[in-house]
C-alpha atoms as one frame of an Amber mdcrd trajectory, in Angstrom:
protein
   0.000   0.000   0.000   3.003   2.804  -0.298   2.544   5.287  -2.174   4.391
   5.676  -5.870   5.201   8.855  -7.631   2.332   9.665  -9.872   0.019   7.973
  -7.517  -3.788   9.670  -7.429  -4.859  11.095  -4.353  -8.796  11.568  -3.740
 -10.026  14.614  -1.564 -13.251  13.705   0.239 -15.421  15.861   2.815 -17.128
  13.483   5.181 -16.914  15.963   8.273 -17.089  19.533   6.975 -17.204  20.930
   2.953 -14.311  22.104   1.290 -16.199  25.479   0.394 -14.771  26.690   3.667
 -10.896  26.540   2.374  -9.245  29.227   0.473  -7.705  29.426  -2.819  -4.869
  29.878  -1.587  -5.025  27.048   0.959  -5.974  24.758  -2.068  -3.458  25.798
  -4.184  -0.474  25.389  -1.387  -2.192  22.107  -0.943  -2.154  21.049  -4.468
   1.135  22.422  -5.060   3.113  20.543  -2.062   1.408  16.951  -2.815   2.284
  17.384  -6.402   5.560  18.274  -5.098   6.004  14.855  -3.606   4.702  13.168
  -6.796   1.248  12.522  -6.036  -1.475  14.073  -7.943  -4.736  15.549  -7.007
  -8.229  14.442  -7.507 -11.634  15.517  -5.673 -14.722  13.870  -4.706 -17.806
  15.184  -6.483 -19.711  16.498  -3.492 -16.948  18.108  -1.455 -18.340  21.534
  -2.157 -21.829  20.472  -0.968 -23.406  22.072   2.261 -26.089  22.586   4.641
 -27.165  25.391   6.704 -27.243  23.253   9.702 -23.958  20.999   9.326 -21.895
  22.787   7.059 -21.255  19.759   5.360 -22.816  17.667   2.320 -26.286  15.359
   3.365 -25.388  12.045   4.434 -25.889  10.398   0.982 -23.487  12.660  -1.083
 -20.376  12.012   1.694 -21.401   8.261   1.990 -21.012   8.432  -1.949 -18.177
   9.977  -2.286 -16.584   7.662  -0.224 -18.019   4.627  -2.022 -16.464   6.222
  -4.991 -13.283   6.527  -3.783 -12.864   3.261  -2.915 -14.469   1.677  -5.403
 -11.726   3.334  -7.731  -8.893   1.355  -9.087  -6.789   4.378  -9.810  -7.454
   6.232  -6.267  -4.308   5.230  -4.304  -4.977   7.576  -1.184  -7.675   9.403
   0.157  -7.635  12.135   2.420 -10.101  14.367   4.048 -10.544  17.549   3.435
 -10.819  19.443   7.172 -12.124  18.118  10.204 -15.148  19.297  11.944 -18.469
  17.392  13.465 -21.372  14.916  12.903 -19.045  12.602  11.082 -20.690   9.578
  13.036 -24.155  10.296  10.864 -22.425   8.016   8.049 -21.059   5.554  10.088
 -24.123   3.266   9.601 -24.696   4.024   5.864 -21.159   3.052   4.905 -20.413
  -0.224   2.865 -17.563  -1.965   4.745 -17.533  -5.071   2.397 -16.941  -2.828
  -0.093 -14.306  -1.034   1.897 -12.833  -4.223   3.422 -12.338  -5.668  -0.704
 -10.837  -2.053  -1.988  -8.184  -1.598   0.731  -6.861   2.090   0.894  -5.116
   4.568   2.804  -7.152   6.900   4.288  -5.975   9.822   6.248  -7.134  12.655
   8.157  -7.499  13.703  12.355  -9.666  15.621  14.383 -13.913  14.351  13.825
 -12.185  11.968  11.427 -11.281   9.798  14.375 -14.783   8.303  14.578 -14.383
   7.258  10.575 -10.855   5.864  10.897 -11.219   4.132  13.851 -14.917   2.644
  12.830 -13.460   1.241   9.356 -10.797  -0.561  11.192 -13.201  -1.719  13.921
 -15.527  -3.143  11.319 -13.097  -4.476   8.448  -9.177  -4.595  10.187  -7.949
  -2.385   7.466  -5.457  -0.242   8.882  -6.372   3.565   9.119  -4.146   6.618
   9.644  -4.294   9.588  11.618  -2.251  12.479  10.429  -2.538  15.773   7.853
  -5.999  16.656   6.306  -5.678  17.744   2.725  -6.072  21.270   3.930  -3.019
  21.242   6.309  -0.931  20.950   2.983  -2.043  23.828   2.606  -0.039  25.424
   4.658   2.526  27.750   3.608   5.426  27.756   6.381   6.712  25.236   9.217
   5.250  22.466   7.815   8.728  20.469   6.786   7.663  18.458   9.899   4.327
  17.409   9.250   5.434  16.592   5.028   8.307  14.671   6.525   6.807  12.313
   8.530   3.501  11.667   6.004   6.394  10.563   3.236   8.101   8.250   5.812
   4.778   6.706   6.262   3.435   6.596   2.723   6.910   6.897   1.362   9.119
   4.254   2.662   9.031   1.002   4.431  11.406   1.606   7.243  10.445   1.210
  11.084   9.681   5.037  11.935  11.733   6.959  14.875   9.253   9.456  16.564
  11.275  12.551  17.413   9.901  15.825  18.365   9.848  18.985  15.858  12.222
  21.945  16.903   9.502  24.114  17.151   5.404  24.177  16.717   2.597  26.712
  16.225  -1.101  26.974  17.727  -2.832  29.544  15.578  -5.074  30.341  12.971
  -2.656  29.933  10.446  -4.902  30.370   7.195  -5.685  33.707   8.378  -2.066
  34.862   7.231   0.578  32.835   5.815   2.820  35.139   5.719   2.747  36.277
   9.542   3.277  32.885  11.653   4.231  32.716  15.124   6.388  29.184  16.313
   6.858  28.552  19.767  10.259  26.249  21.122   9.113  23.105  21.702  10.214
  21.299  24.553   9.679  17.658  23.306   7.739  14.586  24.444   7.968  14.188
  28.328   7.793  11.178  30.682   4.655  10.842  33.577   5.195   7.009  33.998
   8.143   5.530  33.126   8.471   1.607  31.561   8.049   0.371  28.315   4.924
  -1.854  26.032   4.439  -2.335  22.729   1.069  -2.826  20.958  -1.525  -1.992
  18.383  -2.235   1.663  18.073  -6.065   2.736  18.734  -7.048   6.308  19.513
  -6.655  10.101  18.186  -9.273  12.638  18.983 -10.714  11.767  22.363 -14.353
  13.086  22.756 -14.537  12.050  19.096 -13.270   8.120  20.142 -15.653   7.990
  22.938 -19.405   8.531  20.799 -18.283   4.947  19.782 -18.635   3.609  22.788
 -21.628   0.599  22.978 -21.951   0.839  19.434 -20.990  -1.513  16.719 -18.115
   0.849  15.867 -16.082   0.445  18.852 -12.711  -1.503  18.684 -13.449  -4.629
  20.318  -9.738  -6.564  20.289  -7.471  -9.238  21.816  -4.230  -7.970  21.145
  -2.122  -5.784  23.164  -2.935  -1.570  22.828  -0.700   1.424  22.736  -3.414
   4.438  23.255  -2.557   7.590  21.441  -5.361  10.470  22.206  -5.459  14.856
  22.135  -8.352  16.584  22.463  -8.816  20.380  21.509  -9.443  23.484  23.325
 -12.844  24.103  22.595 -13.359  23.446  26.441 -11.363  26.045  27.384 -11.165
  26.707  31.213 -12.777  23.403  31.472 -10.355  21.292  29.337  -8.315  19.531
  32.430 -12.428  18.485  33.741 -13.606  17.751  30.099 -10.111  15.383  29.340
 -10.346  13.941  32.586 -13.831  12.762  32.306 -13.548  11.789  28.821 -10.628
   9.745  29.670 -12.105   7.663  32.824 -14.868   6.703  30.285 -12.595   5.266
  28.410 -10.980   3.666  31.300 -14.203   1.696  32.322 -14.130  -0.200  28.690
 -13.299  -3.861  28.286 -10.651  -2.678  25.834  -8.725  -0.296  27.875  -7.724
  -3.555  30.186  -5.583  -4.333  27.338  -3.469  -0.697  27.029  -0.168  -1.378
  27.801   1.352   2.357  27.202  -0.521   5.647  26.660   0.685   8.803  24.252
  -0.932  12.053  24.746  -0.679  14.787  22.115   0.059  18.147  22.936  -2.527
  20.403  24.035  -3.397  23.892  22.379  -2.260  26.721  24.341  -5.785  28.293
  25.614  -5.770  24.986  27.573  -3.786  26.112  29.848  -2.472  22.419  30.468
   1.091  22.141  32.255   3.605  19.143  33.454   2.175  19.461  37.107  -1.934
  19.601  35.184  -1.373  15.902  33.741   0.550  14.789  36.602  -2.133  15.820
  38.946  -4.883  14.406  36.051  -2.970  11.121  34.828  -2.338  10.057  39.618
  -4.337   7.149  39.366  -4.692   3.654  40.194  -5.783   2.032  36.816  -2.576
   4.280  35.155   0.385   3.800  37.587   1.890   0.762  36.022   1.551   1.970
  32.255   3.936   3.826  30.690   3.464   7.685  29.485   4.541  10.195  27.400
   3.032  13.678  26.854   3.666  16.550  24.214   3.855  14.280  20.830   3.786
  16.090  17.488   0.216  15.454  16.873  -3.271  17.193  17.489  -4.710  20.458
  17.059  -1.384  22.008  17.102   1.254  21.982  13.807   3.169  19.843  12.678
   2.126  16.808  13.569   3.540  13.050  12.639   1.069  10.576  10.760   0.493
   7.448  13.188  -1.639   4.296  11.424  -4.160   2.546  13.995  -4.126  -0.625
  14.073  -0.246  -0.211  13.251   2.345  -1.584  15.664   3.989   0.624  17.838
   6.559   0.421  20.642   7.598   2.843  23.365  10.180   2.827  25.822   9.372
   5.938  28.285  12.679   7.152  30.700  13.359  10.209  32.001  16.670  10.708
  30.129  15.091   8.385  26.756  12.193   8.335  24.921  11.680   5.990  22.173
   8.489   5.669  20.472   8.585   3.691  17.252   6.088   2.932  14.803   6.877
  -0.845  12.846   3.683  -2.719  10.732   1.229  -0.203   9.441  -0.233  -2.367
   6.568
């Protein structure tokens, strides 16, 4: 399933239309994948919209990801942005279909509930990482383009190492006028080490699968990756916390043998001593645990496949975290 140079690329909207991303944005976008070698195509709904959801009726993004699939030449597709709602499809989806026209698919953010129900419901392999609108972005994006080519690119075991420096803004807002903050790195809460199947990415989004058919139910070993955004605000620390004891009480969390926790987005507010405080408790204190990886709601971000394998070695003076199988 790597990706060759000349490869097509299909642009779908299952969360939120396209019609909200600039010219500019598209063109960056357009420019940088072609740039790697891979060429462009879009699903013929993306535009669509709704007063309501600001994204297409369930039929048109259900059939635009039918046709995606279902088409020899597609090689990749990625979403467009993120958004909400994208659990209305989840039901209407063909997963035979899916299952017999294996794909990468890519995207973060409301896209967790897609990429994690596909592999819940046919074992295909899914990947969180860059929507086709983070392309376009104009500056510090090496990062993010780096590690979406060693995933797609090449077939080596991939070293997780923190960017030099990330950004938490509007950045489509101007291009030209970006402001990147030092970053300190991954850090250590629980030291130790597990390796395991990845499952995860956007928290709140993970748990609306809970007691439905869409919900990873697995016997292997787990390596939890999760973020959440700052929508909460002043309530994020309560809003993560909660969120993350849900997911505590499942069957499948028995299995997680190590936990990765993207950074947060500055109006958070989250610091070292804030997870410490939040991540004290009985179920956690013999998993390993890193905080601050490269991916989120903050840029750049790496690409990590769930259902991939993944190991992690967590001490204070090392941190390994290694990505192996991902097809």
């Amino acid at each position: 399933m790597n990706l060759k140079e000349n490869d097509l690329i299909r642009v779908i909207a299952p969360s939120r239309s396209m019609v909200i991303l600039s010219d500019e944005v598209c063109n960056i976008a357009n420019e940088t994948l072609n740039s790697i070698g891979l060429a462009v195509s879009l699903g013929n709904n993306v535009m669509e919209t709704n007063p309501y959801y600001v994204a297409g009726s369930i039929s048109k993004r259900v059939e635009d990801i039918h046709n995606a699939f279902k088409d020899p030449n597609v090689k990749c597709i990625l979403t467009a942005i993120g958004g909400y709602n994208i659990n209305q499809i989840l039901p209407y989806l063909d997963y035979e279909l899916i299952k017999n026209n294996p794909k990468i698919l890519c995207g973060y953010s409301d896209i967790t509930a897609l990429l994690v129900a596909i592999y819940a419901k046919t074992g295909m392999i899914t990947f969180h990482g860059p929507h086709y609108s983070t392309f376009g972005m104009k500056l510090g994006n090496e990062y993010t383009i780096n590690y979406f080519k060693k995933m797609f690119l090449e077939n080596e075991e991939i070293n997780i190492v923190s960017a030099d420096e990330y950004s938490d803004e509007a950045w489509y807002l101007n291009q030209d006028k970006r402001n990147f903050i030092k970053n300190e790195g991954m850090k250590v809460i629980n030291e130790g080490s597990g390796k395991g199947n990845i499952i995860g990415g956007n928290l709140c989004t993970l748990n609306l699968l809970q007691g439905t058919e869409y919900f990873p139910k697995l016997n292997e070993d787990i390596i939890l990756f999760l973020e959440d955004d700052e929508e909460s605000l002043d309530n994020f620390i309560l809003e993560f916390d909660r969120n993350l004891v849900s997911l505590m009480q499942t069957e499948m969390f028995k299995r997680v043998k190590g936990l990765v926790l993207g950074r947060c987005q500055n109006a958070s507010e989250m610091t070292d001593e804030k997870w410490e405080l939040l991540l004290n408790k009985p179920e956690l204190k013999n998993i390993p645990i890193i905080i601050n990886a490269d991916f989120g709601h903050t840029t750049p971000m790496f690409t990590f496949p769930i259902g991939g394998e993944c190991s992690l070695n967590a001490k204070q003076k090392k941190i390994e975290l290694k990505i192996g199988k991902r097809y």
